[in-house]
N, C-alpha and C positions, 0 to 999 in steps of 0.2 A: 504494500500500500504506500504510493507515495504524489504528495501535492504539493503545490505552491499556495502561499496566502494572498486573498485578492483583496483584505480587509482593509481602512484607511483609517485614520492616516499612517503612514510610515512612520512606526513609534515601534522599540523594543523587539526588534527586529533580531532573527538568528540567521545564518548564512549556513546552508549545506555545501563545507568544502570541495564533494565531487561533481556536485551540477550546480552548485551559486542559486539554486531556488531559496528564496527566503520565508519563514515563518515567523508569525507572533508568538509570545510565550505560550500565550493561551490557545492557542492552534495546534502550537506544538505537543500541550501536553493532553489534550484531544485525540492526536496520532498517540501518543504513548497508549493515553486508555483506550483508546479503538482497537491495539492486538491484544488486549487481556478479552474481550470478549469472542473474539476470532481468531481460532490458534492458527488457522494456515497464514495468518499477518503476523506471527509473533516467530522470532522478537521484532522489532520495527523498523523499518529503514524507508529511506530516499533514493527513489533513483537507483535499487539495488544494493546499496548499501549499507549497512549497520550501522546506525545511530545510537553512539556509544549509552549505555545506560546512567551513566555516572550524571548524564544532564539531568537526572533527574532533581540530583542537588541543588542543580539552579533555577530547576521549574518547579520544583516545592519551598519557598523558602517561606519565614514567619514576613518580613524585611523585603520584597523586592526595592534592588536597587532602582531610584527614583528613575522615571524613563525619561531620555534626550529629547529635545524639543523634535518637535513636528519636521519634517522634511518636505522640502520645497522643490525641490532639483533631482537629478538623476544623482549628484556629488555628493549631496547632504542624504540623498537615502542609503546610498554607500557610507558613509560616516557613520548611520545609527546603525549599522550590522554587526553583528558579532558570529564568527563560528560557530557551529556546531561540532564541539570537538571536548575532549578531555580537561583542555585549556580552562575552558569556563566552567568546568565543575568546580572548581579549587579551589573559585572565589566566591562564596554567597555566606548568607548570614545563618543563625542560626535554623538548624531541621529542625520541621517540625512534625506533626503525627500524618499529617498527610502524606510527607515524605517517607514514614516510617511504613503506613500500610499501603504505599504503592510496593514499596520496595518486597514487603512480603509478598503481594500480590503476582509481582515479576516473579519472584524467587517459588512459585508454587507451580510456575508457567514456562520453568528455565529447565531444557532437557541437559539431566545429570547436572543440577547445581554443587556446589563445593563450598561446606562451611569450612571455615578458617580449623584447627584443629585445637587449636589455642583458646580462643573467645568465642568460637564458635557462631561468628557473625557471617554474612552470606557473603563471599568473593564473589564481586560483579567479574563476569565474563572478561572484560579487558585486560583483568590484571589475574591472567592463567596462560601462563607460559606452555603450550602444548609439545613446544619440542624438549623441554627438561620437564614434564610433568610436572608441574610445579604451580603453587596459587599464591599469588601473595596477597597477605590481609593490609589492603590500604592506609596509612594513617592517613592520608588526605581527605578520604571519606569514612573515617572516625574506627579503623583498622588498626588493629596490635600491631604489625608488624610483620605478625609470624611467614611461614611459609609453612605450605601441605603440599603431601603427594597428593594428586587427582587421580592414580589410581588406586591406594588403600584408603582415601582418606584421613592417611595418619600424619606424624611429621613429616616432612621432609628430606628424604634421604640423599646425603652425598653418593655419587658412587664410587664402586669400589676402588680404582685407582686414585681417587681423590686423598690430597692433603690433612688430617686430622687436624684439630684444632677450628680457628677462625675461616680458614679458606676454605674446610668442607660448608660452609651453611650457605656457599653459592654453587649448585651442581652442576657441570657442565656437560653431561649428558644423563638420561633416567637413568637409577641406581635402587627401584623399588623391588624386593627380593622378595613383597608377602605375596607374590603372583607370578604365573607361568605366565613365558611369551603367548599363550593360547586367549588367557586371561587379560592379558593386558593388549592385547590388537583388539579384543571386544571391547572395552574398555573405550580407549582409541577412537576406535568403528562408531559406536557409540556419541561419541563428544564429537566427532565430527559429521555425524547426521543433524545435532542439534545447532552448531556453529552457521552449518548450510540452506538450514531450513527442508532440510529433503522429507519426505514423508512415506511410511509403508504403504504398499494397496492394503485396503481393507477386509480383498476380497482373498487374495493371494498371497503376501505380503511380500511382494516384490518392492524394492526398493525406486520411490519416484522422484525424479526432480523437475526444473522448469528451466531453459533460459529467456523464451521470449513466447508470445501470446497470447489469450485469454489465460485467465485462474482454471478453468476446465480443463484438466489432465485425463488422459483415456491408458489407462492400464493397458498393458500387451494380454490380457486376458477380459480386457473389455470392461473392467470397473471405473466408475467416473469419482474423479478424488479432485481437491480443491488444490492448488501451491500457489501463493501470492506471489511466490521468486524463485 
């Protein structure tokens, strides 16, 4: 699912880095709650691509930053955009509960979500390193620190040729040993069905994806299934 906003005036404006569509806050987080009701849109994106979750911080806040004046020009509606990007999570004022039950909301809706192992808070998708298996719990968005493996959900394991001490607690490649290689490509297989948005047939459960056309998908065994991407 993805739109530009036609609303006026050009106030508090975000910019979609891969297509430059722009949206309002309150448009934007319209799209966010529009894939919690429609799993084939979830998780959300523009244009194809994922719209990091982390914006959620800045489209829930107690405190929105005051909005720039009105825009008169093509120049000045460029001046009042901001990104849609990790950037601008970083900076907003205090969460508040709205923030707190969207985020559960995502996190009910996130295939194979990853709580921290530590604080046991939910690891947004962007900050899970898929080629070291690894999650890291954000401080930026109110995160211990820690790191977990994504595939036991436990600490995070250096691996085996790695340094003891200080240097093992950054791994530079998977080193989780509570799983067979069998175990951990499902695992894998898994996390990157939900990354992609791919979805099973219903009928069959052949694995389906989209790149271009209507949401109506036709199985090679003739089932109609929805993919928004």
């Amino acid at each position: 699912m993805a739109f530009g906003c036609i609303c006026f005036p050009f106030r508090r404006l975000r910019r979609c880095k891969k297509c430059q569509q722009t949206y309002h806050a309150e448009c934007l987080r319209e799209l966010f709650t529009s894939t919690l009701s429609s799993s084939p849109y979830h998780p959300p994106r523009c244009c194809g691509y994922f719209i990091p979750l982390s914006m959620l911080y800045t489209l829930y806040s107690d405190q929105p930053t005051p909005p720039p004046p009105a825009a008169t020009s093509p120049t000045e509606k460029g001046a009042a955009t901001e990104e849609i990007s990790e950037k601008s999570a970083s900076t907003g004022p205090k969460r508040n509960d709205a923030l707190a039950s969207s985020l559960a909301a995502f996190r009910e809706v996130t295939e194979n979500a990853v709580d921290c192992s530590k604080c046991k808070k939910w690891v947004l998708p962007q900050d899970i390193d898929e080629d070291k298996e690894t999650a890291h719990c954000n401080p930026k968005f109110g995160g211990c620190g820690a790191t977990t493996c994504v595939i036991c959900n436990g600490p995070a394991h250096p691996p085996p040729s790695a340094p003891k001490g200080k240097a093992a607690k950054f791994a530079s490649k998977p080193g989780c040993t509570k799983v067979n290689d069998d175990e951990r490509g499902e695992v894998r297989f898994k996390r990157l069905v939900g990354r992609e948005g791919w979805r099973q047939c219903g009928k069959c459960g052949w694995m389906l994806s989209r790149d271009t056309g209507c949401c109506e998908v036709i199985c090679r065994c003739g089932h109609y299934e929805t993919l928004a991407f």
